[in-house]
N, C-alpha and C positions, 0 to 999 in steps of 0.2 A: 504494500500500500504506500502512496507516495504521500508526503507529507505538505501539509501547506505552505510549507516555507517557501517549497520550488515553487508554487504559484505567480506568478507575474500579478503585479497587484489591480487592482479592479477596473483603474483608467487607463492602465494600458492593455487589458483585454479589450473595453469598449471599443479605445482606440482601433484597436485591431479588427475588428470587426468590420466596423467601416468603410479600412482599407481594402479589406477584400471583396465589397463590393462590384457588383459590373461596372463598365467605365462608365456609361451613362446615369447611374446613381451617384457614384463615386466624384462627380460634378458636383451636384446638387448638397449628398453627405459625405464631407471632407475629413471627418473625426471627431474628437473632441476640441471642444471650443476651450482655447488659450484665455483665462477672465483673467489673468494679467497685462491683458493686452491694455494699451494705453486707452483703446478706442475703445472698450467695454465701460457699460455702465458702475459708477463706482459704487462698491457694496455689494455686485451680484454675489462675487465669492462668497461672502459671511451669508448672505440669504441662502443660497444653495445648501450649504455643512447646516445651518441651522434646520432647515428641509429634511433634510437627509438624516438629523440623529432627532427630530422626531419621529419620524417615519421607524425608524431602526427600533426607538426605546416603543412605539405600539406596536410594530409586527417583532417583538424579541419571540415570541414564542413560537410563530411560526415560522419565520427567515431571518436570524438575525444577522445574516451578512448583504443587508437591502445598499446597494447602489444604484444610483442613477446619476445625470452630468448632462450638460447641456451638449448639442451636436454644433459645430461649426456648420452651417449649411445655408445655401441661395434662400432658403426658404423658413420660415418664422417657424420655430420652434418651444 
């Protein structure tokens, strides 16, 4: 059984994901969205993690490894 550590951690599976897209999605969903980027809204980061371990501390019982993350993409997400 392999351990969790060899795991790649959560942003860079979504990441991944993405990228193997067909090329024609692969346009539109780029990856994950960089929210240090200068041109991102300030504070999405902190809203996001604040999102995220609510979510986590009400589903602990049934998934307690809940991520989610925004997509860089052409289109409003």
């Amino acid at each position: 059984m392999a351990s969790n550590s060899s795991r790649p951690p959560e942003e860079i599976v979504f990441h991944r994901y993405f990228q193997k897209l067909r090329l024609d999605l692969r346009r539109r969903f780029r990856g994950k969205q960089d929210l240090e980027d200068p041109k991102m809204e300030p504070g999405l980061s902190s809203l996001l993690a604040n999102i995220q371990d609510v979510f986590n501390k009400d589903l602990q019982q049934q998934n307690p490894n809940f991520y989610f993350d925004y997509i860089e993409s052409s289109e409003a997400n």
